[in-house]
C-alpha positions, 0 to 999 in steps of 0.5 A: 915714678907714679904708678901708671898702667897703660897699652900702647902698640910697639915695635919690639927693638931687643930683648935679653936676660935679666936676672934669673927669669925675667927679661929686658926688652927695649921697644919703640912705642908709638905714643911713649917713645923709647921705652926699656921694660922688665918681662917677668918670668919670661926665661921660662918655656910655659911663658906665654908672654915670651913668644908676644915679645921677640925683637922685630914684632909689632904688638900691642903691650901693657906697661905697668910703671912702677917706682924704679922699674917699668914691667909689661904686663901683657902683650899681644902681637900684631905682626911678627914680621914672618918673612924679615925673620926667615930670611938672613939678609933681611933679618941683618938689615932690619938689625941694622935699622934697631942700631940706628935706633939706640944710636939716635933716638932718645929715650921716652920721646915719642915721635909718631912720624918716626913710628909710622917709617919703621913701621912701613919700612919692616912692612916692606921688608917683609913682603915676597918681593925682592930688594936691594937690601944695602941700598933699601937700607941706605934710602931708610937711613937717610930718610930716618935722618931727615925725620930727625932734623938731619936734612941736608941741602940738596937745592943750593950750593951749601958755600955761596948758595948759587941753585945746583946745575947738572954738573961737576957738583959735590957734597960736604957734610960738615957744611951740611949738603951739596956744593957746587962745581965752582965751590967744589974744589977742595970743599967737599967730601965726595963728587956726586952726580946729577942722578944722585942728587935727584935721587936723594931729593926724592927719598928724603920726601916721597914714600916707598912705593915711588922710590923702589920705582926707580930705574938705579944702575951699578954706578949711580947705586954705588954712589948713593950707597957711599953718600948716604952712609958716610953721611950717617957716620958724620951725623953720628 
């Protein structure tokens, strides 16, 4: 690999040991994709790099390409999201969400869209107000899917293409989205409702701020939940 220095703002996926003193931090960058870095000296407490480099903080980082290894050079952090890391629930979500980036993102291939949603996502998180954190969750995993090319159908029945009426409908992830009542019978994986459907068309394309707008009951919550992340585990 050539010798190359450059900044690029990152969010901080992981960090563990590596070697004796040094660590091994995995980032999404924002113009770099992916990216799996060496800290150096980092193990030790008068580090002043370690505190710039804890999972789940936005910063801006250094990195120095070297022949076999890439090393950060300097970091500063931009926000280390205070709220996300002194609440469990929502430091287990966000951990759910670093999952999903080792699971699917390739390394080294930038995507600024995909950027932009965890970052917005861990900005939400972060706030005072209270969330649904299984069903925020679920709406970013879906929306994270869809920003991979993963989008299912949610208009026309996936079979015989027929626009989707109110009800009696399905959904089958092998055929890639909604199935109508007449094609429903023994091809689909779940029953969905009407409700759901208009729901999923809204998270898969509008922003945060209109989607936490919605009135979801018990039901319909369940319902969306079961969709989405059995949906994941067919992607996966």
């Amino acid at each position: 690999m050539k010798n190359e220095t450059y900044t690029t703002k990152s969010i901080i996926l992981k960090r563990q040991a590596f070697r004796e003193r040094d660590s091994r931090v995995i980032v999404y960058s924002l113009d770099k994709g992916r990216l799996d870095l060496v800290a150096r000296g980092t193990t030790s407490i008068s580090s002043k790099l370690s505190a710039h480099i804890e999972p789940i903080t936005l910063s801006d980082i250094m990195v120095v390409n070297g022949k076999k290894l890439s090393y950060i050079g300097g970091s500063v952090s931009k926000n280390c999201f205070k709220n996300i890391k002194a609440d469990l629930g929502k430091i287990k979500v966000a951990s759910e969400v670093v999952k999903l980036f080792y699971e699917f993102v390739k390394p080294e291939k930038e995507d600024c869209t995909l950027f932009n949603l965890i970052e917005e996502f861990l900005n939400i998180l972060n706030t005072d107000e209270e969330y649904d954190n299984e069903l925020l969750l679920s709406f970013f995993t879906l929306k994270f899917l869809v920003t991979l090319g993963y989008m299912p159908e949610f208009y026309d029945c996936v079979i015989c293409k027929n626009k989707i009426l109110p009800d009696g409908n399905g959904i089958n992830f092998s055929f890639g989205g909604v199935v109508c009542k007449n094609c429903a019978s023994g091809k689909s994986n779940f029953l969905i409702s009407e409700n759901a459907i208009k729901v999923l068309r809204m998270v898969a394309v509008e922003d945060y701020k209109k989607i936490n707008k919605l009135n979801i009951d018990d039901g319909l919550r369940e319902n969306l939940i079961k969709i989405i992340n059995s949906y994941c585990d067919y992607c996966r």
